[in-house]
N, C-alpha and C positions, 0 to 999 in steps of 0.2 A: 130132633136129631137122635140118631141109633147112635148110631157110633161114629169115629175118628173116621173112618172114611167115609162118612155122610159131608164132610168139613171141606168146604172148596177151598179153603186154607193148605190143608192138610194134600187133597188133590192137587193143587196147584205143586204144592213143594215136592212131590211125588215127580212129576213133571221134569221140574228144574233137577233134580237127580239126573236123570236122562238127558237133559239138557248139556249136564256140566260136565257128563263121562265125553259127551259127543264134541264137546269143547278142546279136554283136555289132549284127547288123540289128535291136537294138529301143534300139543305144545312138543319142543324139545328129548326128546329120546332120553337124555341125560335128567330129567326133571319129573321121570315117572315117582322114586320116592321122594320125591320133595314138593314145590307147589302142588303139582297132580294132585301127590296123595292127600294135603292139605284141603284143596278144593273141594274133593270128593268126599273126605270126612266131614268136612262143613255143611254141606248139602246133605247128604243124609240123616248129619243130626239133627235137621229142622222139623220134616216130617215123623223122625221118630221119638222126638220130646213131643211134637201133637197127639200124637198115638198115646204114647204111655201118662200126659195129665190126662187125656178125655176119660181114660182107664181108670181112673183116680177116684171117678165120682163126687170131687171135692170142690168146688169153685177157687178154693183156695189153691191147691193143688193143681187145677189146671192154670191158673195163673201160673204159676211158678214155673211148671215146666214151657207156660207160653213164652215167658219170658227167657228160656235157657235157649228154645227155639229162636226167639230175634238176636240172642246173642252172638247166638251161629249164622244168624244170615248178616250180621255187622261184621263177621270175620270174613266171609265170603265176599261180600262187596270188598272189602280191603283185597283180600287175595288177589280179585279179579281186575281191579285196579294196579296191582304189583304185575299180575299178568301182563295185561296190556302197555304199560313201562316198559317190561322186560321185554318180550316176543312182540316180533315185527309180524302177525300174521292178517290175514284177513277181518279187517272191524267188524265186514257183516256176521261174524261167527257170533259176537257178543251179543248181537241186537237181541234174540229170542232168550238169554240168559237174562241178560239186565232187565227187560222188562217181568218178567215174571217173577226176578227178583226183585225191584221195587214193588209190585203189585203182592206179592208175599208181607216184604216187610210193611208196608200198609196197613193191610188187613191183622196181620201180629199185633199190631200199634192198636187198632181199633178195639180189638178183641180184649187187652191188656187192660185199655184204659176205662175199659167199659168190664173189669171182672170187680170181682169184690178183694182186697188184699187179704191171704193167709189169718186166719184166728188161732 
């Protein structure tokens, strides 16, 4: 591995960025600063706590921020779950969301469990 964008971890979440802007344009007009904006910062910070441990050079270090990345994708699954409560819109919008979000948080999980804990 070069770098954070060698990480299909990191690509994948890249992805669901794109995913979740293309989601939120079918929510509610009224809801641009609230869940939207919620969504969108969730999802970004996934990808860019990948980016900034692999930058770390530190196994410790990327733990760490691996683990602020599954944070952010535990809040986004909630959110999108809040979404789908809330807005009666089209299910198949989620399909490409959720799967690339479970398959993120996977790999998070694997990655984590398989680092060495901070020294």
């Amino acid at each position: 591995m070069r770098t954070y964008q060698d990480l299909i971890v990191w690509q994948k979440s890249v992805e669901l960025v794109s995913e979740i802007y293309n989601l939120t344009r079918h929510f509610p007009q009224e809801e641009i600063y609230g869940l939207c904006s919620q969504m969108k910062r969730s999802s970004i910070s996934i990808p860019c706590n990948i980016a900034e441990g692999k930058l770390r050079q530190s196994a410790g270090e990327l733990r760490r921020f691996l683990l602020i990345a599954f944070g952010s994708g535990a809040e986004l699954e909630t959110q999108i779950k809040i979404s789908k409560n809330l807005f009666h819109i089209n299910p198949s919008l989620y399909r490409n969301p959720d799967n690339l979000l479970s398959e993120i948080m996977k790999i998070l999980n694997k990655l984590i469990s398989t680092s060495p804990p901070r020294a």
